[in-house]
DSSP file (Angstrom, degrees, kcal/mol; ACC not computed):
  #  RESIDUE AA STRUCTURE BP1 BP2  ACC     N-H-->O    O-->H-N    N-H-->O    O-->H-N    TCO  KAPPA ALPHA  PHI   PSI    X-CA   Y-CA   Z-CA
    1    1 A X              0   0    0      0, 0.0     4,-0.1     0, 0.0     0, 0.0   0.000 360.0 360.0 360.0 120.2   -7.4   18.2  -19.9
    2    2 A X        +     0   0    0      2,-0.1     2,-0.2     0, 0.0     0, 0.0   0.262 360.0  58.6 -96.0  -3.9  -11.0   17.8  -18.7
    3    3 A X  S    S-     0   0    0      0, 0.0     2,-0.6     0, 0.0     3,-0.1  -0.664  91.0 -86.0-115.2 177.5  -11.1   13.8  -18.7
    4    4 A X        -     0   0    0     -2,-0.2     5,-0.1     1,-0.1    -2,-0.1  -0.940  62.9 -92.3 -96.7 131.6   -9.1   10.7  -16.9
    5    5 A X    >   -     0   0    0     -2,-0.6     3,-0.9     3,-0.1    -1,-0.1   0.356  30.2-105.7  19.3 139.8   -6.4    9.9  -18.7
    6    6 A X  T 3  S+     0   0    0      1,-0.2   100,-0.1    99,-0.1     3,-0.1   0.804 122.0  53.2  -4.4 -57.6   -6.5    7.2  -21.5
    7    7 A X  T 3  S-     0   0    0     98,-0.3    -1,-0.2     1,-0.3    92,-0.2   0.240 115.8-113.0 -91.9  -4.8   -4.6    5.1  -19.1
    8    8 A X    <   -     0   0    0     -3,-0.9   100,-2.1    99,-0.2    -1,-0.3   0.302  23.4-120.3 102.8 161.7   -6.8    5.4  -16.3
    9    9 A X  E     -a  108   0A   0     98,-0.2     2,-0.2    -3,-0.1   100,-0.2  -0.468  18.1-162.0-122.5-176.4   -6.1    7.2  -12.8
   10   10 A X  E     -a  109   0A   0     98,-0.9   100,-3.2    -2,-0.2     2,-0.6  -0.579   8.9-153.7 162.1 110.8   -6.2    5.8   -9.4
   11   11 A X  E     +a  110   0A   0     -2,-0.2    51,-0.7    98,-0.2     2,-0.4  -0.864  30.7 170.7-100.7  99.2   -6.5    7.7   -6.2
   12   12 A X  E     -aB 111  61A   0     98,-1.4   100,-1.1    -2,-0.6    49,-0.3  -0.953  28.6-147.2-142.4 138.0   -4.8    5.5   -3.2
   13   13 A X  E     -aB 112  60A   0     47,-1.2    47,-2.9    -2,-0.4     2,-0.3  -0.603  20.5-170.8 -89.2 143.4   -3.7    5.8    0.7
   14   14 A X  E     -aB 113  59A   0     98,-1.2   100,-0.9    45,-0.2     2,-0.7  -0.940  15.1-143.0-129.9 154.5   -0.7    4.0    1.9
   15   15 A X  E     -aB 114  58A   0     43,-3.4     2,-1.1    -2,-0.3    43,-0.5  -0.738   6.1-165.9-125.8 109.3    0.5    3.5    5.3
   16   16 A X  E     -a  115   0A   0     98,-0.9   100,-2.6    -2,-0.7     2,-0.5  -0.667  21.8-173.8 -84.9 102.8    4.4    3.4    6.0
   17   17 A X  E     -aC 116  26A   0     -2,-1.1     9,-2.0     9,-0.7   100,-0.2  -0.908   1.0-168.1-107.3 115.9    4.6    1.9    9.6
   18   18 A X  E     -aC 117  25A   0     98,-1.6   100,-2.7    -2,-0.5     2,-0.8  -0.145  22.5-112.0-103.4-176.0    7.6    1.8   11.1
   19   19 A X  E >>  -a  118   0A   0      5,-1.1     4,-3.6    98,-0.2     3,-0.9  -0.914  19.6-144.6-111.4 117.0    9.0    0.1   14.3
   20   20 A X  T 34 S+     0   0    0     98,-2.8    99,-0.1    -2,-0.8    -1,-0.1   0.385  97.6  38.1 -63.9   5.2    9.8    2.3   16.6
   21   21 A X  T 34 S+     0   0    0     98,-0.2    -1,-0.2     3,-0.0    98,-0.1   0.529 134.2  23.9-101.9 -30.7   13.2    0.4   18.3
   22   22 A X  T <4 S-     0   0    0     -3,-0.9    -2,-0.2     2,-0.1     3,-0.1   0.553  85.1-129.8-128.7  -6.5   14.3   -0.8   14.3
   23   23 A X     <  +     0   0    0     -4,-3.6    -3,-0.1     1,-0.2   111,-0.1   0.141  56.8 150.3  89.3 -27.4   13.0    1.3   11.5
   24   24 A X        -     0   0    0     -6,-0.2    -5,-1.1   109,-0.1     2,-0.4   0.228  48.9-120.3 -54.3 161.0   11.9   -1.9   10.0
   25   25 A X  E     -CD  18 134A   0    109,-3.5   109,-3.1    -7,-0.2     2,-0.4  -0.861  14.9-123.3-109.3 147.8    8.7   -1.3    7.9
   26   26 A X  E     +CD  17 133A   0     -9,-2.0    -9,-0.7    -2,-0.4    32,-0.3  -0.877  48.8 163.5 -88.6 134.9    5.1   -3.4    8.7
   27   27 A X  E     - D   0 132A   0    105,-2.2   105,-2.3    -2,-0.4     2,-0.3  -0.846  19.7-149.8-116.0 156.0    4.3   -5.2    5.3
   28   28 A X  E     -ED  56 131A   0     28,-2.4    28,-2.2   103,-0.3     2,-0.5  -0.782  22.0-138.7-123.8 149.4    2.3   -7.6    4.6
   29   29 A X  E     -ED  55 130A   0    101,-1.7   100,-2.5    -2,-0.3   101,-0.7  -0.904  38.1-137.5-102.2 125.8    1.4  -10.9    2.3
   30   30 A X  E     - D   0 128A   0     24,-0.6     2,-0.9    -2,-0.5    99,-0.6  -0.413  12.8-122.9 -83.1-167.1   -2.3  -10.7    1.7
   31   31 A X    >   -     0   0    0     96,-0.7     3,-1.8     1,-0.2     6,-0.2  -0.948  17.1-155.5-152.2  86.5   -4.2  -14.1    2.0
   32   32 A X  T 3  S+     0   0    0     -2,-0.9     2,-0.9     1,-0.3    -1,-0.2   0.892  91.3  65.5 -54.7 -39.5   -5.8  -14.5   -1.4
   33   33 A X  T 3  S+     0   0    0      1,-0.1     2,-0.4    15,-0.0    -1,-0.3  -0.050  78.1 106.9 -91.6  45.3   -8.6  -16.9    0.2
   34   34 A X    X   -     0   0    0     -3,-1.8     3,-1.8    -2,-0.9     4,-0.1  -0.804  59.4-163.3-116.2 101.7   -9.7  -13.6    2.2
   35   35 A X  T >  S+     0   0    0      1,-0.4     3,-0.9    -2,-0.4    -1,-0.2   0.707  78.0  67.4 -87.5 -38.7  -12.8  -12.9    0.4
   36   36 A X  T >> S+     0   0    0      1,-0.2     3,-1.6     2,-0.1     4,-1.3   0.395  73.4 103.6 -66.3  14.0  -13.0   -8.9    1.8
   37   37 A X  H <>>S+     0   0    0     -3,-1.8     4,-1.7     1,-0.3     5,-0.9   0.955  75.1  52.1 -56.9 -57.0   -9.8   -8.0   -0.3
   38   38 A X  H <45S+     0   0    0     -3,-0.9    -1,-0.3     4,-0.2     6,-0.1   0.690 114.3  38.2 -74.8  -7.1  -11.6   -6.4   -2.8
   39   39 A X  H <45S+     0   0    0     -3,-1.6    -1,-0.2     4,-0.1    -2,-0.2   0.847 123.0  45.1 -98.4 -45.0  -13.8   -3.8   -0.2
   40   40 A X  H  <5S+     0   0    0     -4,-1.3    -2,-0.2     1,-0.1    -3,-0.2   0.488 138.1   2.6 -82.0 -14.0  -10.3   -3.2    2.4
   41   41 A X  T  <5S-     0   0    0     -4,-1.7    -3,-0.2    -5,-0.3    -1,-0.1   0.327  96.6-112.8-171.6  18.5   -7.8   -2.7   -0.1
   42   42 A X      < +     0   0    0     -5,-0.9     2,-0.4    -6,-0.2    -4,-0.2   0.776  63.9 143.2  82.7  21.8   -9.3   -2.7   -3.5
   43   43 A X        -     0   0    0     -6,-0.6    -5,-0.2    -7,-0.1    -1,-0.2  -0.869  36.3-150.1-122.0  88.0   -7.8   -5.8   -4.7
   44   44 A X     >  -     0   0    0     -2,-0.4     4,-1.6    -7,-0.2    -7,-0.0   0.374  32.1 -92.5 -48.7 176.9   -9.8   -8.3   -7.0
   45   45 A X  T  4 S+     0   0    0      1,-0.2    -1,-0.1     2,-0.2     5,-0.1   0.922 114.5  42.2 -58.5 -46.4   -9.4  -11.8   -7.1
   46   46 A X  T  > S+     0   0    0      1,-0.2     4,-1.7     2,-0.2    -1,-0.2   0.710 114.1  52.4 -77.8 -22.9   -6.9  -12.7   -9.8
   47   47 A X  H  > S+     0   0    0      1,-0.2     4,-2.0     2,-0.2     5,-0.3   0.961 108.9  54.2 -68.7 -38.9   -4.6   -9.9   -8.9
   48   48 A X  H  < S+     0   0    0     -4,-1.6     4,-0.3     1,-0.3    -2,-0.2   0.620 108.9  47.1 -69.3   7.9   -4.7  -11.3   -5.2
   49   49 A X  H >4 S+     0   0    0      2,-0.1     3,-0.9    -3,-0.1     4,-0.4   0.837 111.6  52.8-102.5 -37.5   -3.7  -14.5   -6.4
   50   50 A X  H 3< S+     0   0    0     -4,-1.7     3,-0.2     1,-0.3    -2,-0.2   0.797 117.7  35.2 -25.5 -61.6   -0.9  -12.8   -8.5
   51   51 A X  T >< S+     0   0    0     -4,-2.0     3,-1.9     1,-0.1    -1,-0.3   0.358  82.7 121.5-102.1 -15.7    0.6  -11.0   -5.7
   52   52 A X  T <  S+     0   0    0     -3,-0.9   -22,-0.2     1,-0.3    77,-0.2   0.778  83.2  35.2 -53.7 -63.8   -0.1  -13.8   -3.0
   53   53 A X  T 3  S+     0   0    0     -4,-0.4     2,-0.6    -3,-0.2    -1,-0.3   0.462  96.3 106.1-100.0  20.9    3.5  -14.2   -2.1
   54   54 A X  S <  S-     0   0    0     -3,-1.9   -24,-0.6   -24,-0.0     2,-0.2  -0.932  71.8-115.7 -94.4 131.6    4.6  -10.7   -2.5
   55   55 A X  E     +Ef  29 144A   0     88,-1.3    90,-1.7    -2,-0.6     2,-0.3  -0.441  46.1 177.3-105.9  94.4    5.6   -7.7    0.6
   56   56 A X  E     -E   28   0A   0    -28,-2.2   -28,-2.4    88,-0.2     3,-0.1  -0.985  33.2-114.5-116.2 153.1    2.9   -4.7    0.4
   57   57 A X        -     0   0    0     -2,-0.3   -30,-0.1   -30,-0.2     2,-0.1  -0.203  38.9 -94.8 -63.2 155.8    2.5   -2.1    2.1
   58   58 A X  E    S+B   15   0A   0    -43,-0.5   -43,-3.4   -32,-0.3     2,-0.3  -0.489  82.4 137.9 -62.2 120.5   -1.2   -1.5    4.5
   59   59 A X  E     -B   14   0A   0    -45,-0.2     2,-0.3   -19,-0.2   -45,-0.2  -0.897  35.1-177.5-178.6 134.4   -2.8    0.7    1.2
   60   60 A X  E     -B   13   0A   0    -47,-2.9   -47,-1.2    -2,-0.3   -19,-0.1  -0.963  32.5-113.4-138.3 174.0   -6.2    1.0   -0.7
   61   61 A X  E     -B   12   0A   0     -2,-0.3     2,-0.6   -49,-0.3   -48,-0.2  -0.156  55.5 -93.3 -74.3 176.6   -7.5    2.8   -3.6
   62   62 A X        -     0   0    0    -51,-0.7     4,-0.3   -50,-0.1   -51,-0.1  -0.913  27.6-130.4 -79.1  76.6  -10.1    5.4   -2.5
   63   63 A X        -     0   0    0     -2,-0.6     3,-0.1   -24,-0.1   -24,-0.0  -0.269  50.6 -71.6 -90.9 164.4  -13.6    4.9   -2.3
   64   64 A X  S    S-     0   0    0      1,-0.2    -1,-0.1     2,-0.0     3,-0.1   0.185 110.5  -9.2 -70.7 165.6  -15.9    7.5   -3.9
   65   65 A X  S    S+     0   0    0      1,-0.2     2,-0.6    -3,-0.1    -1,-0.2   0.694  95.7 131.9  12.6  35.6  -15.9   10.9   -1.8
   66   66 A X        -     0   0    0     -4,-0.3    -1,-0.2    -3,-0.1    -4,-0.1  -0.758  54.2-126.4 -99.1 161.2  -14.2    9.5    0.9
   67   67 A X        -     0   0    0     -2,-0.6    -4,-0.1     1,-0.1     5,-0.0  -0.263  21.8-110.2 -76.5 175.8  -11.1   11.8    2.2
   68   68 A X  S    S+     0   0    0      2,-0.2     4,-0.4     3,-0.1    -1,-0.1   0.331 121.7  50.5 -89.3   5.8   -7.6   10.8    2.7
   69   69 A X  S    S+     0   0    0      2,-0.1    -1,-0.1     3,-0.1    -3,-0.0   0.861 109.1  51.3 -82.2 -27.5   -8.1   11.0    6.3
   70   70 A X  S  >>S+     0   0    0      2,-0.2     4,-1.6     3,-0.2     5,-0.5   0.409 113.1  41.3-101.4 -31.7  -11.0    9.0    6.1
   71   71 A X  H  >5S+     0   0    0      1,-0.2     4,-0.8     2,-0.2    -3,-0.1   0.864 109.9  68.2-114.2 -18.7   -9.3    6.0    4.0
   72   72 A X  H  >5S+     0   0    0     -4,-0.4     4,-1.3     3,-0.1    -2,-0.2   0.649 107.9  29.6   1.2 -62.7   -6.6    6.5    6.2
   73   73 A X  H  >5S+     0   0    0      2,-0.2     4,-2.4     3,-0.1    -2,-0.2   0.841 111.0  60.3-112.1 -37.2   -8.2    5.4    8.9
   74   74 A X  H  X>S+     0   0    0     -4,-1.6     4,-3.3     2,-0.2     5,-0.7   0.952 108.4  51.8 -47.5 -47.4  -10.6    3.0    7.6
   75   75 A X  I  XXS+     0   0    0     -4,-0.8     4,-3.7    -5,-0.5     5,-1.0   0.990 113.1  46.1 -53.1 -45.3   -7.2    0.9    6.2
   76   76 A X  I  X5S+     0   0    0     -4,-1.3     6,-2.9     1,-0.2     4,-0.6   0.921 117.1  45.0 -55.7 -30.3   -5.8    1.1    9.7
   77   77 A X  I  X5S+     0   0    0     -4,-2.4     4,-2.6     4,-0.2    -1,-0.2   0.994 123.2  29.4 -48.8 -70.0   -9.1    0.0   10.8
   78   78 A X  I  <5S+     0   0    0     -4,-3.3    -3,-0.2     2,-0.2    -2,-0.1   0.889 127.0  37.0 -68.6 -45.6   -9.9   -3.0    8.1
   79   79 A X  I  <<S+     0   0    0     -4,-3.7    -1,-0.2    -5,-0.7    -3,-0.2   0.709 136.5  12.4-118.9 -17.3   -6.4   -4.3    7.4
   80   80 A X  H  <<S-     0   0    0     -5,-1.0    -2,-0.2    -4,-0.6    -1,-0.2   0.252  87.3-131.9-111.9  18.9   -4.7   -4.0   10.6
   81   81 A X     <  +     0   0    0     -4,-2.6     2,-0.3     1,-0.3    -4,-0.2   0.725  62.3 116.2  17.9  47.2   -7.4   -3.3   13.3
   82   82 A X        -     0   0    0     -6,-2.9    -1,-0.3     1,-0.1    -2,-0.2  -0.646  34.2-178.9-101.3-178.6   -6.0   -0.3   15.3
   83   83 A X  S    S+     0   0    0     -2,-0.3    -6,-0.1    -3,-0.1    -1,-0.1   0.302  72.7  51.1-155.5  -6.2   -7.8    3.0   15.4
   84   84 A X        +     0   0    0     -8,-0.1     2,-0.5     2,-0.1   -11,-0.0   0.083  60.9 132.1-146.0  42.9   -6.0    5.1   17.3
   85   85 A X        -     0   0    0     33,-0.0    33,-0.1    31,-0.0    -9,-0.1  -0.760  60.8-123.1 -77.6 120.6   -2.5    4.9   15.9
   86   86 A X        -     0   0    0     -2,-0.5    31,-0.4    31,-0.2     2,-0.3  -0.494  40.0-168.0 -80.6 150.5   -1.3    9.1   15.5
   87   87 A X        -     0   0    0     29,-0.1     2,-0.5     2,-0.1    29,-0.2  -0.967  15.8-137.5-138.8 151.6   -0.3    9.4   11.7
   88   88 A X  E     -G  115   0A   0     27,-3.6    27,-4.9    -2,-0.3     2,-0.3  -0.929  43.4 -21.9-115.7 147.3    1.4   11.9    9.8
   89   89 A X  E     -G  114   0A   0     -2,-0.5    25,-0.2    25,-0.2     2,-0.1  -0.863  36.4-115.9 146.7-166.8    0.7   13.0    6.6
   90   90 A X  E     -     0   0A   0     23,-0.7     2,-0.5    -2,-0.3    -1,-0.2   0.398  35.8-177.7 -87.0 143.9   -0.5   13.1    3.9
   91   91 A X  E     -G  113   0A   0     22,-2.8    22,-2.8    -3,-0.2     2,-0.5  -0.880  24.0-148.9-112.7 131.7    2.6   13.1    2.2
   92   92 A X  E     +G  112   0A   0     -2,-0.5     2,-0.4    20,-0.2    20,-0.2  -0.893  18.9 177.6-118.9 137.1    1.2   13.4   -1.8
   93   93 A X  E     -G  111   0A   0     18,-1.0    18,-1.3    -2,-0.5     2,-0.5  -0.998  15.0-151.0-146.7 139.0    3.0   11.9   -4.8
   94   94 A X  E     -G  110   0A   0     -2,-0.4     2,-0.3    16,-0.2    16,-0.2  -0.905  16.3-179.0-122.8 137.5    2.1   11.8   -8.4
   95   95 A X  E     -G  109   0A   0     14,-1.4    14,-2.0    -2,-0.5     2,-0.4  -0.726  12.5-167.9-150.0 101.1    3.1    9.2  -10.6
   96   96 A X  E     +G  108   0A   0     -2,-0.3     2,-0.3    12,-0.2    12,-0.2  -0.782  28.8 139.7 -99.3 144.3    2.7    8.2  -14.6
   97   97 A X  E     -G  107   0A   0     10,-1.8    10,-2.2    -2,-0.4     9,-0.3  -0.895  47.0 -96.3-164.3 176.7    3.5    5.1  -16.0
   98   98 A X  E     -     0   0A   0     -2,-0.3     2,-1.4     8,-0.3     7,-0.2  -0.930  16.9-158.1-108.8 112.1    3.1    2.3  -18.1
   99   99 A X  E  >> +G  104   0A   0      5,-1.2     5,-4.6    -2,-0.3     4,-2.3  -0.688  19.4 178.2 -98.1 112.8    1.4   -1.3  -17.1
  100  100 A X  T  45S+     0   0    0     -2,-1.4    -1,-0.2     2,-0.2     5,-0.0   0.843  73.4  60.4 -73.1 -37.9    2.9   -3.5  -19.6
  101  101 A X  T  45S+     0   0    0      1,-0.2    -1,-0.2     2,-0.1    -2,-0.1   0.749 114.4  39.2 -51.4 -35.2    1.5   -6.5  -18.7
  102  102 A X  T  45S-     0   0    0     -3,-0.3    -2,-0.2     2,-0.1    -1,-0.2   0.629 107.8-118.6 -90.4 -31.0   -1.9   -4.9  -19.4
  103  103 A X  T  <5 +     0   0    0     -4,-2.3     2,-0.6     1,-0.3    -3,-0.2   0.882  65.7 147.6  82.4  47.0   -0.8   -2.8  -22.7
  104  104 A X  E   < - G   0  99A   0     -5,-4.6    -5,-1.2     3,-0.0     2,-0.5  -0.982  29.7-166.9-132.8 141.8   -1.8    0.6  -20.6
  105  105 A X  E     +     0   0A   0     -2,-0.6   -98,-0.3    -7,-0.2    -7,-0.2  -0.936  64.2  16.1-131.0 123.3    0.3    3.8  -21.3
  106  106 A X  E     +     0   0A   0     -2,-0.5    -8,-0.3    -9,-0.3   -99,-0.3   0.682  67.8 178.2 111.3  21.1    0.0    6.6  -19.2
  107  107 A X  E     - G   0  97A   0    -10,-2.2   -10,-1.8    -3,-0.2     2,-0.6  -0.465  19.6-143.4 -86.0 148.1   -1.3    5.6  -16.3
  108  108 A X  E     -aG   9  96A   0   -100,-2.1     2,-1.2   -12,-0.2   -98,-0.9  -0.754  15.8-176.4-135.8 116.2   -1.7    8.1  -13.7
  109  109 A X  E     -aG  10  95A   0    -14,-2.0   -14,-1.4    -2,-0.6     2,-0.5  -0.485   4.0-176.1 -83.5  97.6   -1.1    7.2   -9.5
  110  110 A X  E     -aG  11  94A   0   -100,-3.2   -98,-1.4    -2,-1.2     2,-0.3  -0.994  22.6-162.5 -97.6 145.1   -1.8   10.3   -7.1
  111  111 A X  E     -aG  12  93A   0    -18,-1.3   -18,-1.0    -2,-0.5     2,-0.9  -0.998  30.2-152.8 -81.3 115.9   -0.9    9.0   -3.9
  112  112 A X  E     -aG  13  92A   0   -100,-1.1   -98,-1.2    -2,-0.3     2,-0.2  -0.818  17.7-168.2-126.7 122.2   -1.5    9.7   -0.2
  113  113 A X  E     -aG  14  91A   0    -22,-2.8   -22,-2.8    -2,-0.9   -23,-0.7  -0.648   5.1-176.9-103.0 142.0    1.5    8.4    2.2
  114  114 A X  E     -aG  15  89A   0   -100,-0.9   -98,-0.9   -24,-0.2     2,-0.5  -0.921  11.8-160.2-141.5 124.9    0.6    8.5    5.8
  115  115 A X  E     +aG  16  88A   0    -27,-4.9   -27,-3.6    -2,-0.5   -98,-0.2  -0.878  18.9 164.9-120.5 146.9    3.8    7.3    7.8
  116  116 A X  E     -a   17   0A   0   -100,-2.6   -98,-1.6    -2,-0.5     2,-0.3  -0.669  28.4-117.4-140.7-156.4    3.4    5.9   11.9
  117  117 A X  E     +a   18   0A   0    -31,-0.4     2,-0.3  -100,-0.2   -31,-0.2  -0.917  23.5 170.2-167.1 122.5    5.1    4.0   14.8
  118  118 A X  E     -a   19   0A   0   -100,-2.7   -98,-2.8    -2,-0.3     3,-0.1  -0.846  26.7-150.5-116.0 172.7    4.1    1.0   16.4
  119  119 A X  S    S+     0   0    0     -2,-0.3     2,-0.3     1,-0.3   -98,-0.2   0.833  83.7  21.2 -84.0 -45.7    6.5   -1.0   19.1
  120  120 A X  S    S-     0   0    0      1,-0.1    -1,-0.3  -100,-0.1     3,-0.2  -0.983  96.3 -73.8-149.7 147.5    4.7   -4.6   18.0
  121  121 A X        -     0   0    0     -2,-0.3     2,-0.2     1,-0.1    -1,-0.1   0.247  51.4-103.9 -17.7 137.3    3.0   -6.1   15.6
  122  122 A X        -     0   0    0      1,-0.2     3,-0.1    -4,-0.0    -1,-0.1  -0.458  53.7 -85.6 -38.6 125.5   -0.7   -5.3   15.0
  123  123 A X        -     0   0    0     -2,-0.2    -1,-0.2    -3,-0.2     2,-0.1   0.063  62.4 -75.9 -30.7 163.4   -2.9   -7.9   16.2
  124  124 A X        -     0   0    0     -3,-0.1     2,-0.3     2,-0.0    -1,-0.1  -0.286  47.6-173.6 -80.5 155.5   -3.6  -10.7   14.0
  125  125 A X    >   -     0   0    0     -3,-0.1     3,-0.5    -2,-0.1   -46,-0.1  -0.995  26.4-145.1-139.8 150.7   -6.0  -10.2   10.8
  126  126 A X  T 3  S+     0   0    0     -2,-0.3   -95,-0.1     1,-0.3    -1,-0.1   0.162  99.4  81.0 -97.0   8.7   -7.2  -13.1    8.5
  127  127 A X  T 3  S+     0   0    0    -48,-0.1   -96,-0.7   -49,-0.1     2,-0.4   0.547  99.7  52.2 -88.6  -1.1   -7.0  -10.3    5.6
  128  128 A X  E <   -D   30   0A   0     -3,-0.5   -98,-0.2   -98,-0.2     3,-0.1  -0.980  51.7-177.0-135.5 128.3   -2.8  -11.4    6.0
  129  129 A X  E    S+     0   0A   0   -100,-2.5   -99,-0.1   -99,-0.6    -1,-0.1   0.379  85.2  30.9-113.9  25.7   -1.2  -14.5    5.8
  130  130 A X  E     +D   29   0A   0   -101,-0.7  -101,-1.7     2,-0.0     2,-0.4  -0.491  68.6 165.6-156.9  90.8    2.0  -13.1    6.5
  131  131 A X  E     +D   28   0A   0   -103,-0.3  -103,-0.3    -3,-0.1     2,-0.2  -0.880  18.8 116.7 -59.7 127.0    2.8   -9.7    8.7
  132  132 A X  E     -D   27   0A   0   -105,-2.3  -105,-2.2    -2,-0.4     2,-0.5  -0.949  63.1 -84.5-176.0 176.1    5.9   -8.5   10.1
  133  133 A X  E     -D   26   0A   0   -107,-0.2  -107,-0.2    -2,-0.2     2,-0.2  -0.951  48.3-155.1-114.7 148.5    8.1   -5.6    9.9
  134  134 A X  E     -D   25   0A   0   -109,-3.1  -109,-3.5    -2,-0.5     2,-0.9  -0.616  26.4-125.4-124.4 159.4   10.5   -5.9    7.1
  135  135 A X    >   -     0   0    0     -2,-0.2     3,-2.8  -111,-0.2     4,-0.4  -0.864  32.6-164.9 -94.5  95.4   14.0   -4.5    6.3
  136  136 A X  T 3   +     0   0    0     -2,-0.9    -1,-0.1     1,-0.3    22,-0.1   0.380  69.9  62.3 -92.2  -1.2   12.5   -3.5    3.4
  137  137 A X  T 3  S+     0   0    0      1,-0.1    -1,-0.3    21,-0.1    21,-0.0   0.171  90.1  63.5 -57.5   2.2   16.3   -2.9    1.7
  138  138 A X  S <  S+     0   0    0     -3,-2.8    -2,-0.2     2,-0.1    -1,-0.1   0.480  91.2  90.9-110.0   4.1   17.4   -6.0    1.8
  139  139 A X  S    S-     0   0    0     -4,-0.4     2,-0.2     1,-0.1     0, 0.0  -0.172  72.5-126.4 -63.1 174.2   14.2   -7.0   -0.9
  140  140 A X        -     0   0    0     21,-0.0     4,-0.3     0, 0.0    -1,-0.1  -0.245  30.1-108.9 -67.9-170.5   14.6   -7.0   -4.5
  141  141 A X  S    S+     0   0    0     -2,-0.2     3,-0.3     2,-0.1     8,-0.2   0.693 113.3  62.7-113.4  -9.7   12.1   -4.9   -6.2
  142  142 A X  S    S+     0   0    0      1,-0.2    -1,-0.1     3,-0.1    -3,-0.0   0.282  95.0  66.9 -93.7  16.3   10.1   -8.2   -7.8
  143  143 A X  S    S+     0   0    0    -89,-0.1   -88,-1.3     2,-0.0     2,-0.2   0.669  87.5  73.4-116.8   2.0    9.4   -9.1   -4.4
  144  144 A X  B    S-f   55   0A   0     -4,-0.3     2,-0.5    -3,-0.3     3,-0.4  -0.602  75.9-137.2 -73.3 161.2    7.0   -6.0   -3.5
  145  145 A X  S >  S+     0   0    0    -90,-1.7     3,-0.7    -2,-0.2   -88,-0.2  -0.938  76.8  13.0-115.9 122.4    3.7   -6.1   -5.0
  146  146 A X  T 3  S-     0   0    0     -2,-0.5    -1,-0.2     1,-0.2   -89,-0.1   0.853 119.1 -77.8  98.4  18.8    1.9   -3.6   -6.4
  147  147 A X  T >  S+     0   0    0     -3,-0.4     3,-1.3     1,-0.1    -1,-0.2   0.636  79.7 147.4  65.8  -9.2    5.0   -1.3   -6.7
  148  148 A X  G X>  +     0   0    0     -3,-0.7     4,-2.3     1,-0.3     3,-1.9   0.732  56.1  74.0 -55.8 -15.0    5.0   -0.3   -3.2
  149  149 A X  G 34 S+     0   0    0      1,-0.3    -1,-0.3     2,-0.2     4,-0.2   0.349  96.4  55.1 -88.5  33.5    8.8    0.0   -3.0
  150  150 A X  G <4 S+     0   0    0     -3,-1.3    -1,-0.3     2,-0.1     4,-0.3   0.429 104.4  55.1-115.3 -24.3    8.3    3.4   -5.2
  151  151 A X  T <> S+     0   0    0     -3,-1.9     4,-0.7    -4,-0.2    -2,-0.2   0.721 111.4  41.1-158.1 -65.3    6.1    4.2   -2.4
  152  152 A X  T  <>S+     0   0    0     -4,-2.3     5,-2.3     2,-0.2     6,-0.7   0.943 110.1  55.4 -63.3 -63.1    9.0    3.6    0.1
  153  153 A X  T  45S+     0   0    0      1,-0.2     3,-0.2     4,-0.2    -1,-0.2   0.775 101.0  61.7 -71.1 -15.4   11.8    5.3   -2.0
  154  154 A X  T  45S+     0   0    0     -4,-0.3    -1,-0.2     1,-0.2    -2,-0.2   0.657 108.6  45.6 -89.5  -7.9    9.6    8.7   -2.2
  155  155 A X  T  <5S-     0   0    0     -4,-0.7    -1,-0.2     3,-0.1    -2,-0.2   0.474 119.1-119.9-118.0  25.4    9.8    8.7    1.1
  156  156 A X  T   5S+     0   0    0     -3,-0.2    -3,-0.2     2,-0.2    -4,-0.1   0.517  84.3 104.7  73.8  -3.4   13.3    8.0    1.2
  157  157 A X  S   <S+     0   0    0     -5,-2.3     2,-0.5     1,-0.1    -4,-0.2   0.708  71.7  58.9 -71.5 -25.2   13.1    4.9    3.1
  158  158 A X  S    S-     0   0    0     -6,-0.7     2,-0.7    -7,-0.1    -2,-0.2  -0.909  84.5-134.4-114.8 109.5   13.7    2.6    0.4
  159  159 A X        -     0   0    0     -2,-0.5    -6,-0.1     1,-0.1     2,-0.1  -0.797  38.6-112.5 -76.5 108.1   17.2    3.2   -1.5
  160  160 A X        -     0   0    0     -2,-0.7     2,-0.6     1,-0.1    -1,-0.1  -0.182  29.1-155.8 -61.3 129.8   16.4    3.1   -5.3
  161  161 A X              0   0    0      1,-0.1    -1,-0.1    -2,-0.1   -21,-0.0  -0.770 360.0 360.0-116.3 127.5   17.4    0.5   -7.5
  162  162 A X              0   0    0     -2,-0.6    -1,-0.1     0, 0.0    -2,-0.0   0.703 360.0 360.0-113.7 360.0   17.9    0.5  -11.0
């Protein structure tokens, strides 16, 4: 295959941040009237209104020729404002599927998971109007956004539910 997919591709860093005393995971609720969503994490309006009251993970799509070290550290940057948090990874995951809501088949996710440890919350950022670290098993799966708890269960944190 020399083209993207029918079903479109998408190249995106996530960041699985854990609490170093409780395991809990940092997610977030983004704050749809925070107009940079779509430059920090790639998120247009109408999805961010979509997703408003849904648990994602710290994550953007790529922007062009940047690395995954590089968008990495810009997400820690933009969407929680550290910089010098040590991360591991990239942990790389590939993923086809189908967005039904949209009528796309095939769509095809590479991912690069970047896992850390803080002790306490990031400072606060107006890109969230809800941070914390979550027991991110005790969710359902229609209360992540964005899939992320596929995100979670490839790295084994997240027990998968069908």
């Amino acid at each position: 295959m020399d083209t993207i997919p029918d079903g479109g591709m998408c190249l995106s860093v996530f960041l699985v941040i854990t609490q170093k005393t409780t395991g809990l995971v940092l997610m977030g609720k983004v704050n749809p009237e925070f107009a940079e969503w779509e430059h920090i994490g790639a998120i247009n309006r109408e999805r961010l209104l979509r997703i408003a009251d849904k648990w994602m993970l710290p994550a953007s799509h790529f922007i062009v020729y940047e690395s995954p070290n590089e968008a990495a550290k810009r997400v820690l940057k933009e969407q929680l404002g550290l910089q010098n948090l040590e991360l591991k990874g990239p942990f790389v995951y590939s993923e086809v599927y189908d967005i039904e809501r949209a009528n796309i088949k095939n769509h095809w996710d590479l991912e690069f998971v970047y896992t850390g440890e803080l002790e306490k919350l990031p400072p606060q950022n107006p890109a969230w109007k809800e941070l914390g670290f979550v027991d991110v098993n005790a969710l359902n799966d229609k209360e992540f956004a964005r899939n992320h708890q596929d995100i979670l269960a490839n790295l084994g944190i997240r027990k998968v539910s069908y």
